[in-house]
N, C-alpha and C positions, 0 to 999 in steps of 0.2 A: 773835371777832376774832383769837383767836389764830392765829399762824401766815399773816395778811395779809399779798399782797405787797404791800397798797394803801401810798400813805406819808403820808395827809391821812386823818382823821376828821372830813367835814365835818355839821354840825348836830345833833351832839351834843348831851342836856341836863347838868347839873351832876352828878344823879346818877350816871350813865352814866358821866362821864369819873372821878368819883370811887371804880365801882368795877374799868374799867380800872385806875388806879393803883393800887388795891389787888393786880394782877394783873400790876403791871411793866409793861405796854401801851405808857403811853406814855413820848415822849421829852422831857422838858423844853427850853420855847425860850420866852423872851420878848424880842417884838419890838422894836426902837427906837424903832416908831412907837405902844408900847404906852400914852404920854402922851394916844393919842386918845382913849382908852376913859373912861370912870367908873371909877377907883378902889375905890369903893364893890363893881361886879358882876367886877372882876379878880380870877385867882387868885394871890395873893399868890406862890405857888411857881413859876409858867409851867407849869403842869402841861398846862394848856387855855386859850385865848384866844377870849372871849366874843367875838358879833359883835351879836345884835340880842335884843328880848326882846318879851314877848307877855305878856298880862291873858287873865281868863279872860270869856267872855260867854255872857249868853242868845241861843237865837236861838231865833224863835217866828214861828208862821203866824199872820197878823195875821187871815184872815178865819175858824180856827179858832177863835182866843182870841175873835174876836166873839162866833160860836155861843155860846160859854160864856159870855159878858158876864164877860168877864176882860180889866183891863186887861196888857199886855206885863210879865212876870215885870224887875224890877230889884234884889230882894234875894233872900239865899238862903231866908229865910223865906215870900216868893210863891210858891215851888216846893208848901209844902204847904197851898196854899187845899183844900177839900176837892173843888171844880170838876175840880181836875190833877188824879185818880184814874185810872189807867192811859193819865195823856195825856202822860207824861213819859219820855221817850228818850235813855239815855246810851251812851257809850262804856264796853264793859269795863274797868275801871278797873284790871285786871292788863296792861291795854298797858301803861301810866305814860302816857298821855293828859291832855284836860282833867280826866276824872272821877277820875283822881287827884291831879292838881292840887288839885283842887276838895276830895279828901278830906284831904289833906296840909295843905292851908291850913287848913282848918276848925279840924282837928286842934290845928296847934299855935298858932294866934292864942287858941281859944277853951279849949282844954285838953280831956284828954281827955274829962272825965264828960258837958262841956255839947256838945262835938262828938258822941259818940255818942247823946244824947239824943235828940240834930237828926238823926241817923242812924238812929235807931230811926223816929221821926217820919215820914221818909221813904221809909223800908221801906214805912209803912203806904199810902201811894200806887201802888206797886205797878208801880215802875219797870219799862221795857225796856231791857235790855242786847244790848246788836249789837256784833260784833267790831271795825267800825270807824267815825271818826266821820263819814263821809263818806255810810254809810247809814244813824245819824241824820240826816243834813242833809237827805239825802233823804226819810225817812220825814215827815220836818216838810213840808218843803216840798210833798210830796203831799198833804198834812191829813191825814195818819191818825194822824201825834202832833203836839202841841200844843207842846210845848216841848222844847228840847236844850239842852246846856252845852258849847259850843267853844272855842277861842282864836279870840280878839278878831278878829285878822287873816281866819281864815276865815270867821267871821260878817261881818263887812263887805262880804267882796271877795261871799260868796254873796246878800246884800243888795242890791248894787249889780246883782246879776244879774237880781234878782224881787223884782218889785215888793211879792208877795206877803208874801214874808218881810222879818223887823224885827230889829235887833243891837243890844242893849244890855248897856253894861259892867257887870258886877256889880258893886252901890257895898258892901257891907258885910264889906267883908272878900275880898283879890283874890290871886292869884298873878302872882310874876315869872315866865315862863313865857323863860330864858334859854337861848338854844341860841347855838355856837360851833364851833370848829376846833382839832385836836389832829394833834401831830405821832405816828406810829405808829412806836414803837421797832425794828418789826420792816420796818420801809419802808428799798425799797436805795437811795430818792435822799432823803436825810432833809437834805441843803442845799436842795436844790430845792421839799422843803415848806416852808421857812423862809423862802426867795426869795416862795412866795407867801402865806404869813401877812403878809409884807412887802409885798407886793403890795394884799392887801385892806383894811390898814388904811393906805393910801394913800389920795393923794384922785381916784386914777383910781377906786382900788375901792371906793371911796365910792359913788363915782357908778354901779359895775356892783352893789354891791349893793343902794343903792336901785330900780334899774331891775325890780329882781327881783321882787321883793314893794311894792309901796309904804303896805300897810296894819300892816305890821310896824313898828317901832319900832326903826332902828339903833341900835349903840350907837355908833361911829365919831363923831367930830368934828373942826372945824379949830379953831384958836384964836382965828378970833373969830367962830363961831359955835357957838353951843350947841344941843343936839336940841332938837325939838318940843317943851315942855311937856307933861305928859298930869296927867290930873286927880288928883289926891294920892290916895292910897289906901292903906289899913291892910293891911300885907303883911308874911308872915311872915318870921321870919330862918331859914332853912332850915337841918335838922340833916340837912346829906347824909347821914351813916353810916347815919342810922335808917330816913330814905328809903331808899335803895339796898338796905342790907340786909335790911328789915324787908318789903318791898314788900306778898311776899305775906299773912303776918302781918296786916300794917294792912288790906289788904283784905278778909281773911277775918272779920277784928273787924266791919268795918264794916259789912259785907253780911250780918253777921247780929245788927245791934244790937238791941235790941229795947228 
């Protein structure tokens, strides 16, 4: 990013913008209409300003999982039936994807001894790794793998496409899966990004951000509506420094747990 002339960072995740600012990147700016957001997913400093957030899901070939007489994967522990032996299809988890999501959560809700256990455990299944998660989605939806782990959002919207394939949220333990908008220190109209961070947490770009995604989960609100509910879930409190810095670390741990 260094040296952009861009003046907006949009859909950034936490870590990301975290280690931008370790690197001067961005510009500080928090909006007036930052009252719309959650408190709770804000950066306290205006470093970045969150816009929507995502859960992590299974997504599974329904007439695959049949062959297997396997009901649709919903905890992380259905991943290792002994049935899913080389039927399992991730994302490289050095993108910072679902599959690190998925390992980061693990991680720190369950600590580390009992997450790499689950890690060793799962080695023994005999996962496929593919550079992106769009050719797991495809490999499922062909049947040649049985299950993948996405964000929720594109499990659905790919659900609503084929009949074939099925999206369910992971209930035992989930990721906030938060992306957002940063102003770039090195941007020459650095008003003109703040006009529209102003812009988006309006209730026009309310309405242009839902139009976008509607399987995603805004975080924008007016005052007297509150967002969608979504179903309570055990989620971790993220130690960005250790994410960002650690990245490759944590996955090289993992991917050879035993």
């Amino acid at each position: 990013m260094a040296g952009a002339r861009s003046d907006l960072w949009l859909g950034g995740t936490p870590e990301e913008y975290f280690l931008a600012v370790q690197r001067s990147l961005l510009a500080n700016y928090q909006a007036e209409e930052n009252w719309r957001l959650p408190w709770q997913q804000t950066d306290r400093q205006g470093r970045w300003t969150p816009l929507f957030t995502d859960r992590l899901a299974f997504l599974g070939n329904r007439e695959r999982l049949g062959q297997l007489e396997l009901v649709m994967p919903t905890a992380w522990e259905d991943l290792l039936a002994p049935v899913l032996h080389k039927e399992i299809i991730l994302e490289r988890p050095d993108n910072g994807g679902a599959t690190f999501a998925m390992i980061t959560s693990l991680w720190q809700l369950r600590g580390q001894d009992t997450a790499l256990s689950y890690a060793g455990r799962l080695r023994t299944q005999a996962p496929q790794y593919v550079s992106e998660a769009a050719e797991a989605a495809r490999l499922v939806y062909e049947g040649k793998k049985a299950v993948t782990v996405l964000p929720l959002s594109y499990a659905l919207a790919l659900q609503e496409e084929n009949p074939t394939l099925q999206a369910e949220e992971v209930k035992n333990g989930n990721a906030d899966l938060l992306q957002g908008v940063a102003v770039l220190r090195s941007g020459p109209d650095q008003r003109e990004a703040q006009a529209f961070i102003d812009y988006l947490l309006s209730p026009a770009g309310t309405d242009l951000l839902a139009s976008l995604d509607p399987y995603k989960q805004y975080l924008v609100r007016s005052r007297e509506q509150e967002p969608k509910p979504r179903e309570e879930q055990q989620l971790p409190n993220n130690d960005l420094g250790w994410m960002a810095r650690e990245r490759q670390a944590i996955v090289t741990t993992w991917l050879n747990a035993y």
